[in-house]
PDB file of N, CA, C and O in Angstrom:
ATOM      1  N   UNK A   1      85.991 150.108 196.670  1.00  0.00           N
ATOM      2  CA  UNK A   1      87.249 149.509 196.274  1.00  0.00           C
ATOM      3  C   UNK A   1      87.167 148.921 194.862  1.00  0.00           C
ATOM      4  O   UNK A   1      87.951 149.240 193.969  1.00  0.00           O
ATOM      5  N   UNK A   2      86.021 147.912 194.697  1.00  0.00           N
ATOM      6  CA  UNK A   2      85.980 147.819 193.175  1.00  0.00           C
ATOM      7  C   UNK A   2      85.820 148.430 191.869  1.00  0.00           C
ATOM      8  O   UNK A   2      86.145 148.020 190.755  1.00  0.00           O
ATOM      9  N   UNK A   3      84.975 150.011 192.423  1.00  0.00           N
ATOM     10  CA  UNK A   3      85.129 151.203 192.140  1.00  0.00           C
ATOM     11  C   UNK A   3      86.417 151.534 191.120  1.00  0.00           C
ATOM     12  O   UNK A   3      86.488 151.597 189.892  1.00  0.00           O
ATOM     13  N   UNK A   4      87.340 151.705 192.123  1.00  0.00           N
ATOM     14  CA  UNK A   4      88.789 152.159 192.187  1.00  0.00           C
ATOM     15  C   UNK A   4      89.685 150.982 191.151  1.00  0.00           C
ATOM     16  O   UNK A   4      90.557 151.172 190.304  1.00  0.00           O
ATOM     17  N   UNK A   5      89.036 149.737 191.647  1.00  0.00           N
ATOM     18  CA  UNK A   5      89.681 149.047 190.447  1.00  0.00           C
ATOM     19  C   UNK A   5      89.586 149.374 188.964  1.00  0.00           C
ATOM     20  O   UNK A   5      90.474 149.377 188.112  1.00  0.00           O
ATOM     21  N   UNK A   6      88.265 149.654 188.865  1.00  0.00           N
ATOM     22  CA  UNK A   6      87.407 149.545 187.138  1.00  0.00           C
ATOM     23  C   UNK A   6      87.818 150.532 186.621  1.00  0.00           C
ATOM     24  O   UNK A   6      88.163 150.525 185.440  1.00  0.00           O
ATOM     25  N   UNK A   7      87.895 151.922 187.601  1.00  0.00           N
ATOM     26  CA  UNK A   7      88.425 153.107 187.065  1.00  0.00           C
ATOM     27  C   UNK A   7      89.939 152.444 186.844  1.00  0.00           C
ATOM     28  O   UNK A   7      90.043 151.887 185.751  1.00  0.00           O
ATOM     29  N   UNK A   8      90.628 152.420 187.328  1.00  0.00           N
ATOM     30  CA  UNK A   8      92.377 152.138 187.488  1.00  0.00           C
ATOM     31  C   UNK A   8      92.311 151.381 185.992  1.00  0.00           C
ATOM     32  O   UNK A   8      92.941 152.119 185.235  1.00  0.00           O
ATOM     33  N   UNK A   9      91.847 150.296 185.295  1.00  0.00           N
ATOM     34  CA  UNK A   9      91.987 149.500 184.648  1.00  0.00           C
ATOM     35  C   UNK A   9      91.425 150.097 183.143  1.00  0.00           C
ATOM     36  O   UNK A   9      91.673 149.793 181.976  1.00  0.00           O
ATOM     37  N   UNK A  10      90.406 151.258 183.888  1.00  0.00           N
ATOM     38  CA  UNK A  10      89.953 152.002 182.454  1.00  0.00           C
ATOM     39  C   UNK A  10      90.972 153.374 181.625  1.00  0.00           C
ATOM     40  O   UNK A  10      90.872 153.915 180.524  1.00  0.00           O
ATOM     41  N   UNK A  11      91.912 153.551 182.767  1.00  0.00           N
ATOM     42  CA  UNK A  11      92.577 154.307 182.619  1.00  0.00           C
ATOM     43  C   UNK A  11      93.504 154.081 181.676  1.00  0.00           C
ATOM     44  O   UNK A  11      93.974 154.701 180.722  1.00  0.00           O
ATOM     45  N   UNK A  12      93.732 152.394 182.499  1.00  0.00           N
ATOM     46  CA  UNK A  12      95.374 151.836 181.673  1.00  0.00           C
ATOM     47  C   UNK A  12      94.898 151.245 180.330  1.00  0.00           C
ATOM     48  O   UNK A  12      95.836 151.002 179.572  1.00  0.00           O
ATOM     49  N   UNK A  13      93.796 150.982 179.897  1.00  0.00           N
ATOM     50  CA  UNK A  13      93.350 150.848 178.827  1.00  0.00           C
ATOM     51  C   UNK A  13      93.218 151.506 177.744  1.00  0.00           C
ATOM     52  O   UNK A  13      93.042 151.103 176.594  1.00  0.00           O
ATOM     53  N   UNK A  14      93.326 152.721 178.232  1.00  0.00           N
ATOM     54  CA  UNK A  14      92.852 154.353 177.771  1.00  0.00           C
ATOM     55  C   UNK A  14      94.327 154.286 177.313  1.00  0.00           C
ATOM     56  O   UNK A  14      94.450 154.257 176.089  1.00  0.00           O
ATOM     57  N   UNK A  15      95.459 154.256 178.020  1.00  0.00           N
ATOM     58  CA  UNK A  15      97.094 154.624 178.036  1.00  0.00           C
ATOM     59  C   UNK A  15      97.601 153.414 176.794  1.00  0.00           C
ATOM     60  O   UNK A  15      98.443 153.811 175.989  1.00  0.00           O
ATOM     61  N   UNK A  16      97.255 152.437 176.699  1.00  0.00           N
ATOM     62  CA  UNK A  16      97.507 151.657 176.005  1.00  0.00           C
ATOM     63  C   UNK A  16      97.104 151.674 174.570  1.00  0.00           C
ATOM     64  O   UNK A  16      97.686 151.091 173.655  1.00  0.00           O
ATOM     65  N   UNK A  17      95.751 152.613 174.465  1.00  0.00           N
ATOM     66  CA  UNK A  17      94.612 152.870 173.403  1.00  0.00           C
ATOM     67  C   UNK A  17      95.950 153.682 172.284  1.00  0.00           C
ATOM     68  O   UNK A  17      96.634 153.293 171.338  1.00  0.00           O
ATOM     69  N   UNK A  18      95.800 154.960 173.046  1.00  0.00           N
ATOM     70  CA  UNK A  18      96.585 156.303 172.559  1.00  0.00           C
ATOM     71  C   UNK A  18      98.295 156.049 172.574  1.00  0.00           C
ATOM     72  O   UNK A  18      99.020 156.897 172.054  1.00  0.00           O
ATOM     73  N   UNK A  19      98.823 154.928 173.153  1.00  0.00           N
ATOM     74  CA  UNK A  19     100.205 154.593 173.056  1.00  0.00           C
ATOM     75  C   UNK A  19     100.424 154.062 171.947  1.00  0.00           C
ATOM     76  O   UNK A  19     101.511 154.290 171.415  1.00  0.00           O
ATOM     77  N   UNK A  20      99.401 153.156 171.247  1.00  0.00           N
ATOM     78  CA  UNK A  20      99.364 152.262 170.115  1.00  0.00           C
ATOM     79  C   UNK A  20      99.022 152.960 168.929  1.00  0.00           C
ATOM     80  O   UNK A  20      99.438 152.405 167.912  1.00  0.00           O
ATOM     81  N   UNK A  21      98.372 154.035 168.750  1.00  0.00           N
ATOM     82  CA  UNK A  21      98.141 155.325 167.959  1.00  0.00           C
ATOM     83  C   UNK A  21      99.126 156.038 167.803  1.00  0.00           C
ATOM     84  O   UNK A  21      99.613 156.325 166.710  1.00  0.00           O
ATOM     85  N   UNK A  22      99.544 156.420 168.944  1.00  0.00           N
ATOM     86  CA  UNK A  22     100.263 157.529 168.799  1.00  0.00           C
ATOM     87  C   UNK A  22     101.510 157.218 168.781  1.00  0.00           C
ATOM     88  O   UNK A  22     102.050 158.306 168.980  1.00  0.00           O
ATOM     89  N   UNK A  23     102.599 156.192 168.636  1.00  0.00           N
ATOM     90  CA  UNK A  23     103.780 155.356 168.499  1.00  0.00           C
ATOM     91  C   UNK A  23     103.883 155.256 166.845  1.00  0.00           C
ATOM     92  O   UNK A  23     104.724 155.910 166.227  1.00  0.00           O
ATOM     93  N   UNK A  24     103.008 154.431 166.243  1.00  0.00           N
ATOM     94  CA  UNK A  24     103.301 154.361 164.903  1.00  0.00           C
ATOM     95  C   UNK A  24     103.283 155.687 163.948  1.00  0.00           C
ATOM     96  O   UNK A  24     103.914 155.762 162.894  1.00  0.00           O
ATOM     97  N   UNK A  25     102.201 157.044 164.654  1.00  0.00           N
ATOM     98  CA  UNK A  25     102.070 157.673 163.888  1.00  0.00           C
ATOM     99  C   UNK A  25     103.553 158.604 163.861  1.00  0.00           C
ATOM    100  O   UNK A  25     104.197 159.030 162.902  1.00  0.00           O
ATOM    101  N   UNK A  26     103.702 158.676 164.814  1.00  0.00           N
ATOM    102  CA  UNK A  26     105.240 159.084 165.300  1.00  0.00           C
ATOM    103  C   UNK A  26     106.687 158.474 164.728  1.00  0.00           C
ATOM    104  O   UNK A  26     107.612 159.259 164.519  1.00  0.00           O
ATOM    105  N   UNK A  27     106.819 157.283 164.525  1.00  0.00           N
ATOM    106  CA  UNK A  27     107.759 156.931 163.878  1.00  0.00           C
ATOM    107  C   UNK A  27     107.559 157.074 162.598  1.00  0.00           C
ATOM    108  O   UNK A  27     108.610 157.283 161.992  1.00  0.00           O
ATOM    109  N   UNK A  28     106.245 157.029 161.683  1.00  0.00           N
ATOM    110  CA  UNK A  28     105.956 157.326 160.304  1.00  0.00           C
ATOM    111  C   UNK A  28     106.311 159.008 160.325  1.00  0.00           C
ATOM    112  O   UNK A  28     107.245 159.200 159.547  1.00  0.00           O
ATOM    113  N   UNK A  29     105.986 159.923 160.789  1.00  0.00           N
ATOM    114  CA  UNK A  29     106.190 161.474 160.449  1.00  0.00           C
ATOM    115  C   UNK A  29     107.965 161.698 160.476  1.00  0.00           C
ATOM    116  O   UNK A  29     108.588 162.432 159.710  1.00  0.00           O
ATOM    117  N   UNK A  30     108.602 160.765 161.687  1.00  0.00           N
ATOM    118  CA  UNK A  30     110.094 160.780 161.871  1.00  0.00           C
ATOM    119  C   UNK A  30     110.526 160.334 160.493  1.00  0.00           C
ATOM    120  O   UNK A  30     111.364 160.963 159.847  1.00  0.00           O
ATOM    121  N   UNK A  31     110.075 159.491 160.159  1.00  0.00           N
ATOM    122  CA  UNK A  31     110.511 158.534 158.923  1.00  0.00           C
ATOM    123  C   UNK A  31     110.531 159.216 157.373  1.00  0.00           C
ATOM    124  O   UNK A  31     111.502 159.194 156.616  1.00  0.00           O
ATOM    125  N   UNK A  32     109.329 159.774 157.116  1.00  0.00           N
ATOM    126  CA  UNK A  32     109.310 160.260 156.147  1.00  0.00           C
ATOM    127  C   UNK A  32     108.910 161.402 155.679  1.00  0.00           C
ATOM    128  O   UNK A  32     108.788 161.620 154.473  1.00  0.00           O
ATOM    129  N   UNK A  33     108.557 162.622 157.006  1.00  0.00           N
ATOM    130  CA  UNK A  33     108.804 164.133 156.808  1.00  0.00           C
ATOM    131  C   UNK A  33     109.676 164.751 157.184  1.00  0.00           C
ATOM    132  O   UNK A  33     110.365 165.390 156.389  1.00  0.00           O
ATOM    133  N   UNK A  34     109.942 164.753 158.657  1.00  0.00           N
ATOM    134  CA  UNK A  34     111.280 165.570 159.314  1.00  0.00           C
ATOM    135  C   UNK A  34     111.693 164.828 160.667  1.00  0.00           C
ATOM    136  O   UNK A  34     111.019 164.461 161.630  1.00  0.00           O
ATOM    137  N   UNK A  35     112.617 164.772 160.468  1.00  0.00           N
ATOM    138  CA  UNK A  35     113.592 164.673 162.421  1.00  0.00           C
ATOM    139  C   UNK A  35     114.755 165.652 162.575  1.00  0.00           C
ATOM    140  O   UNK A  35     115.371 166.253 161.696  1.00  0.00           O
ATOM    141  N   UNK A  36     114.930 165.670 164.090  1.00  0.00           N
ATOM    142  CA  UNK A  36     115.836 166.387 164.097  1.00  0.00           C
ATOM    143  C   UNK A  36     117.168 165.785 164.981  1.00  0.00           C
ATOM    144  O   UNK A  36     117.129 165.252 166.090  1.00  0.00           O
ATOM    145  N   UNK A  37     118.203 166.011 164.234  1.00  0.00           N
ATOM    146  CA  UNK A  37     119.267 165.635 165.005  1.00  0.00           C
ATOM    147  C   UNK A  37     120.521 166.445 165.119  1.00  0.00           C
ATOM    148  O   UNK A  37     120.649 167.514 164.522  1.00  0.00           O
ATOM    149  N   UNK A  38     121.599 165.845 166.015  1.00  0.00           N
ATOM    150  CA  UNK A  38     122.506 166.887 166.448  1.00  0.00           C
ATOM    151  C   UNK A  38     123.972 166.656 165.728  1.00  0.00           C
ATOM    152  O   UNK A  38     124.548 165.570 165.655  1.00  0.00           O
ATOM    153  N   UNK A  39     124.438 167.883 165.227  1.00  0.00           N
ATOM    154  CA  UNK A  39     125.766 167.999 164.699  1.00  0.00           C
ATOM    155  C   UNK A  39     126.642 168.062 165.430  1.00  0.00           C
ATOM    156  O   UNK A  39     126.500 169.033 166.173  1.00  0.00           O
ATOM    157  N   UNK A  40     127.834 167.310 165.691  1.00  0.00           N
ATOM    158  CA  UNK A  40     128.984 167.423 166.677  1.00  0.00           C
ATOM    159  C   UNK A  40     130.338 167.201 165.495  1.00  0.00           C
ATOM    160  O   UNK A  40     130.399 166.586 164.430  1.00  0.00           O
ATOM    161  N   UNK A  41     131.486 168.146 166.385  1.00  0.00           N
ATOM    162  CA  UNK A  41     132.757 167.791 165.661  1.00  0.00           C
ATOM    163  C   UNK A  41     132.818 168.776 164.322  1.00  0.00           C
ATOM    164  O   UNK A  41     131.897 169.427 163.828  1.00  0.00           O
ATOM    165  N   UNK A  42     134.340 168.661 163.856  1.00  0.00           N
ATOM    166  CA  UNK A  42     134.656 170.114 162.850  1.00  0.00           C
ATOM    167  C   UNK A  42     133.902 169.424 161.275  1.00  0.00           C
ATOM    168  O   UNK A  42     134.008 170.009 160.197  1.00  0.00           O
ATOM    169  N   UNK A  43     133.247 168.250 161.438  1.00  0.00           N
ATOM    170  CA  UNK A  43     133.198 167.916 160.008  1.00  0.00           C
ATOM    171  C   UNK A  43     132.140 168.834 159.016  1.00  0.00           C
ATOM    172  O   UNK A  43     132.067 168.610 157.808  1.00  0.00           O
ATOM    173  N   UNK A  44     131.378 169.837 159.655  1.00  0.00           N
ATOM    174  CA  UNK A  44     130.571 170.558 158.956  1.00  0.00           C
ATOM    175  C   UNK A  44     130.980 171.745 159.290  1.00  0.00           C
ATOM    176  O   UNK A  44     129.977 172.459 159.307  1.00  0.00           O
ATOM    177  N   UNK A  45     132.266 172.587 159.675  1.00  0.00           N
ATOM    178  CA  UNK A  45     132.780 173.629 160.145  1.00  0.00           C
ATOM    179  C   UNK A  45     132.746 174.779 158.545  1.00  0.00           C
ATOM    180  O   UNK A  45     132.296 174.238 157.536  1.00  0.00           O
ATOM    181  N   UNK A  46     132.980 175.519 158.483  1.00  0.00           N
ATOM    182  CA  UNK A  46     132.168 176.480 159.412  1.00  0.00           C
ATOM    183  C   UNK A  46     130.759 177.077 159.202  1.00  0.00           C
ATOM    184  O   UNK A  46     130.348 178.224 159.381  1.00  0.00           O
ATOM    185  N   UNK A  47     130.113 175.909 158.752  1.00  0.00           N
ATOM    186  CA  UNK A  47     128.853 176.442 158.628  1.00  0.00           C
ATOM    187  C   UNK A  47     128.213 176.106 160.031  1.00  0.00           C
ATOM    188  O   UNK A  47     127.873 176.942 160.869  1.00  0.00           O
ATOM    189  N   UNK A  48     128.103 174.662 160.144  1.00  0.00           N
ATOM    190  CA  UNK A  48     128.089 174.521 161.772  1.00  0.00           C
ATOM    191  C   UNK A  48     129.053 174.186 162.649  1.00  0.00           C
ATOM    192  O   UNK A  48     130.125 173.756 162.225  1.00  0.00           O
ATOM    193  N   UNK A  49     128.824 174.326 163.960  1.00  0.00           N
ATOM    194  CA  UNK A  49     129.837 174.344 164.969  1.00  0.00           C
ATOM    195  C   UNK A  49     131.148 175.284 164.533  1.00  0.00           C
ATOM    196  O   UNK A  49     132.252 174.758 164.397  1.00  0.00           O
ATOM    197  N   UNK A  50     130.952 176.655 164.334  1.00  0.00           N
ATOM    198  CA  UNK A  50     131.365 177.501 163.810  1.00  0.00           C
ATOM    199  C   UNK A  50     133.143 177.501 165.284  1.00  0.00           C
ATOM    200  O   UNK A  50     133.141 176.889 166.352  1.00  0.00           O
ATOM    201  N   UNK A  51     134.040 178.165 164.868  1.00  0.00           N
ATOM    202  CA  UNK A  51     135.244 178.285 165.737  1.00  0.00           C
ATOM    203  C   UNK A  51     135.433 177.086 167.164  1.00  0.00           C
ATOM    204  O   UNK A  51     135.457 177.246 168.385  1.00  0.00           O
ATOM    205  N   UNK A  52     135.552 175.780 166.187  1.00  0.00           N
ATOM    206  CA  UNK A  52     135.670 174.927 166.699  1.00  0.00           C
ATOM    207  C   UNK A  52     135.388 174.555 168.151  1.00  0.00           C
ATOM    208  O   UNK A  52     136.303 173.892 168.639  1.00  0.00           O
ATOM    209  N   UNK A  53     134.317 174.816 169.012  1.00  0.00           N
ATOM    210  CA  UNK A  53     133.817 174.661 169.613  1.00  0.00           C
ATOM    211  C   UNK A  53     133.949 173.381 170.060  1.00  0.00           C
ATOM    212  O   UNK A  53     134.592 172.584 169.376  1.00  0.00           O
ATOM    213  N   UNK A  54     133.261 172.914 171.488  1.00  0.00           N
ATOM    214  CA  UNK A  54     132.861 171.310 171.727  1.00  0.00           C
ATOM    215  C   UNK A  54     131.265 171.167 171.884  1.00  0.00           C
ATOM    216  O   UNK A  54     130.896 170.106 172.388  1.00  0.00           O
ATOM    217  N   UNK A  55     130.515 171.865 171.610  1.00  0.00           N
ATOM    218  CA  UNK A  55     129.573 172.048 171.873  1.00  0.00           C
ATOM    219  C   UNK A  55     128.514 171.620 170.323  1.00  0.00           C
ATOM    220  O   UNK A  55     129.219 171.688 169.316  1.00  0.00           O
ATOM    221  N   UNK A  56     127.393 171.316 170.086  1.00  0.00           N
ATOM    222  CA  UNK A  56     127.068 170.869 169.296  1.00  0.00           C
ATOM    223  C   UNK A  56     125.538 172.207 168.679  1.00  0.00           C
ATOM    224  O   UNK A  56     124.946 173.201 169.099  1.00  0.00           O
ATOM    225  N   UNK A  57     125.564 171.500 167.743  1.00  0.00           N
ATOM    226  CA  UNK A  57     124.459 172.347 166.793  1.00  0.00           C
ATOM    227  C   UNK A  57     123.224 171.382 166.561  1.00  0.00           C
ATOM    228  O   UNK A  57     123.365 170.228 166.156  1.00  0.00           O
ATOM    229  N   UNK A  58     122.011 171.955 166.851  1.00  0.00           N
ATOM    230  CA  UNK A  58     120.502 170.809 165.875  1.00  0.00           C
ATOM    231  C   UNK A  58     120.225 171.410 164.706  1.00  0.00           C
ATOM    232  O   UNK A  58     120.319 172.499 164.140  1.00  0.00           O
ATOM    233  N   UNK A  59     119.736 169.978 164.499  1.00  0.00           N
ATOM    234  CA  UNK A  59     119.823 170.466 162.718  1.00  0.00           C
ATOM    235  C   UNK A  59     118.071 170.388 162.508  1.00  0.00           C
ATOM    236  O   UNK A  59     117.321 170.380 163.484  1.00  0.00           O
ATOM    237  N   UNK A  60     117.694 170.346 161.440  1.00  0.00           N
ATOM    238  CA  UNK A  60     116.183 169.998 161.121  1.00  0.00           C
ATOM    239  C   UNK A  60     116.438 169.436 159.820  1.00  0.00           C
ATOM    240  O   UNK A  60     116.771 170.092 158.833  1.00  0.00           O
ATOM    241  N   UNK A  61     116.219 167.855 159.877  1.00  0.00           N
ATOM    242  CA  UNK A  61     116.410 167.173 158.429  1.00  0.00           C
ATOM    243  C   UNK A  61     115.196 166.722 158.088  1.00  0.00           C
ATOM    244  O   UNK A  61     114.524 165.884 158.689  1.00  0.00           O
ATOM    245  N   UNK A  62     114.874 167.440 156.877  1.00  0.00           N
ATOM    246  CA  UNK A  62     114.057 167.175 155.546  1.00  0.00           C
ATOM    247  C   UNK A  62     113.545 166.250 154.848  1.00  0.00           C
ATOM    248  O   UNK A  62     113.344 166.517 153.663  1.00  0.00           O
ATOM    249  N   UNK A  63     113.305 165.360 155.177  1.00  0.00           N
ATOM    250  CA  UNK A  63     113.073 164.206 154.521  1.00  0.00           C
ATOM    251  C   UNK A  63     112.308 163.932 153.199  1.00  0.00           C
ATOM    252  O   UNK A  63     112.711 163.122 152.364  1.00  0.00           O
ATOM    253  N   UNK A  64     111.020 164.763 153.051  1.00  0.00           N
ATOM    254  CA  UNK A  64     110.169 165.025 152.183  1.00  0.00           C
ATOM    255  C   UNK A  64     111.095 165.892 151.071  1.00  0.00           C
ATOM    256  O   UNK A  64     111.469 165.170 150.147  1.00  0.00           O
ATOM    257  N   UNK A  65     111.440 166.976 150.994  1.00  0.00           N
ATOM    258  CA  UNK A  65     112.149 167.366 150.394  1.00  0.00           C
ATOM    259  C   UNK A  65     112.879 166.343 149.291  1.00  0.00           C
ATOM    260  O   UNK A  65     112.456 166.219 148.142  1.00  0.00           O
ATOM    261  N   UNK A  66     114.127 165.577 149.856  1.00  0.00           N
ATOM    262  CA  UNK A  66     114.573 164.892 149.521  1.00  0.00           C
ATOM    263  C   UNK A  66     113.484 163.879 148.649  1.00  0.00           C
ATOM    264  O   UNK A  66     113.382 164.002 147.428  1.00  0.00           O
ATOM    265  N   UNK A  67     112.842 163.064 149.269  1.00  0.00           N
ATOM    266  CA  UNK A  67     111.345 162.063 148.226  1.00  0.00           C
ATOM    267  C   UNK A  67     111.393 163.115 146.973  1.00  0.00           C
ATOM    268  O   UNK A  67     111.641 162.707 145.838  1.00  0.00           O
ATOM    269  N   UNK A  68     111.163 164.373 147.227  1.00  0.00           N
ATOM    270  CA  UNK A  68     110.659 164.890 146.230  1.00  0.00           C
ATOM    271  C   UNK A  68     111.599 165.640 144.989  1.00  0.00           C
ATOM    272  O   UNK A  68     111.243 166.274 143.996  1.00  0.00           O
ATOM    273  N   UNK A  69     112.794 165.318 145.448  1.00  0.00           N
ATOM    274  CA  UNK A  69     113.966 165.838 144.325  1.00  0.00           C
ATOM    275  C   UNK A  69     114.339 167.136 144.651  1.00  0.00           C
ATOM    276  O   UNK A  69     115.284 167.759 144.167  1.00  0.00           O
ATOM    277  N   UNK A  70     113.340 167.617 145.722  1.00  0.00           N
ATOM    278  CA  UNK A  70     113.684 169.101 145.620  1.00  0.00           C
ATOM    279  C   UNK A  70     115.153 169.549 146.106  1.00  0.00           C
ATOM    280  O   UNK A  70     114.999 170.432 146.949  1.00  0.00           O
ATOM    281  N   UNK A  71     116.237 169.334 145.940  1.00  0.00           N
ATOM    282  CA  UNK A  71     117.630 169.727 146.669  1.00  0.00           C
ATOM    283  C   UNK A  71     117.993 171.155 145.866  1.00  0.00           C
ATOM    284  O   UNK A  71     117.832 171.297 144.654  1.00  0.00           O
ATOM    285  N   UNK A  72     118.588 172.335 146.903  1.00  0.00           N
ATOM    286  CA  UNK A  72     118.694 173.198 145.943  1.00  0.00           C
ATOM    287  C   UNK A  72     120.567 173.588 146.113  1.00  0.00           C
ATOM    288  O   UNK A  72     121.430 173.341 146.955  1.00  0.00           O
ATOM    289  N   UNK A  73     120.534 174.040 145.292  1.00  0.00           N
ATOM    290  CA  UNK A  73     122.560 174.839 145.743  1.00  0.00           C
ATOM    291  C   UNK A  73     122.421 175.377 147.332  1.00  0.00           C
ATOM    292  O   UNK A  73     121.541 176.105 147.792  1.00  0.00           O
ATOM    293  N   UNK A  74     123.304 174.924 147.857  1.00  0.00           N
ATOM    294  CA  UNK A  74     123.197 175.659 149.236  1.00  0.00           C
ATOM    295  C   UNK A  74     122.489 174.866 150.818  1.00  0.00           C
ATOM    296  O   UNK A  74     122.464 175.254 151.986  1.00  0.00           O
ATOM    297  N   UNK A  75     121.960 173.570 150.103  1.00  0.00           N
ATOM    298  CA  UNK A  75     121.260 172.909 151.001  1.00  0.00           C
ATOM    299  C   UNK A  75     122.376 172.162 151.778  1.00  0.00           C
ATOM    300  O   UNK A  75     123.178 171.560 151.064  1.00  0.00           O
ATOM    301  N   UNK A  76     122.505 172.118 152.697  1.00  0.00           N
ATOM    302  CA  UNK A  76     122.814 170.472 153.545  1.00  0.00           C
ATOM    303  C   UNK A  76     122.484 169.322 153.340  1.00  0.00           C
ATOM    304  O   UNK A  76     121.413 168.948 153.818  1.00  0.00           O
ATOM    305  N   UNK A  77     123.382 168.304 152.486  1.00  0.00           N
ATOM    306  CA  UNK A  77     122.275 166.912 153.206  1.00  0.00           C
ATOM    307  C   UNK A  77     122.786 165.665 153.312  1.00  0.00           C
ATOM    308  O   UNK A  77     123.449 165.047 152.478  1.00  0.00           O
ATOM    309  N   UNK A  78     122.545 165.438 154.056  1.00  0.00           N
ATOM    310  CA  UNK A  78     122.810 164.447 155.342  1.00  0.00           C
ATOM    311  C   UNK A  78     122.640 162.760 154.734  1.00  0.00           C
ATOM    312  O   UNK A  78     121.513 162.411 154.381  1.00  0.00           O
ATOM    313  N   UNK A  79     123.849 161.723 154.635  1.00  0.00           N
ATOM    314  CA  UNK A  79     124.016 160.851 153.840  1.00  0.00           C
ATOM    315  C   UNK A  79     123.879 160.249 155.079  1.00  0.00           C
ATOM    316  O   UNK A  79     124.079 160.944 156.075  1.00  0.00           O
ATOM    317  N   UNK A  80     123.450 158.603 155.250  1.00  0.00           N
ATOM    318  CA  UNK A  80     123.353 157.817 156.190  1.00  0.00           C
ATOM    319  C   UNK A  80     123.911 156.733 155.286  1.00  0.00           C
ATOM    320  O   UNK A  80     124.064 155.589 155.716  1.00  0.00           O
TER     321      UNK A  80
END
């Protein structure tokens, strides 16, 4: 039984280890290489959500790009 404890407690230690790693590194890559989010509604018609649909489109936004000036004719981009 105490066994079962030490393991149980090494586990959640383990979960807590790689949650605390792997959380920040995750919001830093969201933050300042790419996320992706969803287009709804005619305001980007007709490139997305093509024949007015209700249904939505994902996008893949760039973030790095942008840091880096690179915008070209033809790009999308997404003002917050």
């Amino acid at each position: 039984m105490a066994q079962a404890q030490g393991l149980g407690k090494k586990y959640i230690k383990a979960f807590f280890k790689g949650f605390f790693v792997a959380v920040p590194i995750t919001v830093t890559f969201l933050d300042r290489v790419a996320c992706v989010a969803r287009v709804e509604g005619a305001s980007m018609q007709p490139s997305l959500n093509p024949g007015g649909r209700q249904a939505s489109d994902v996008v893949l936004l760039n973030h790095w790009s942008i840091r880096n000036y690179d915008v070209q004719r033809g790009d999308i981009v997404s003002l917050v």
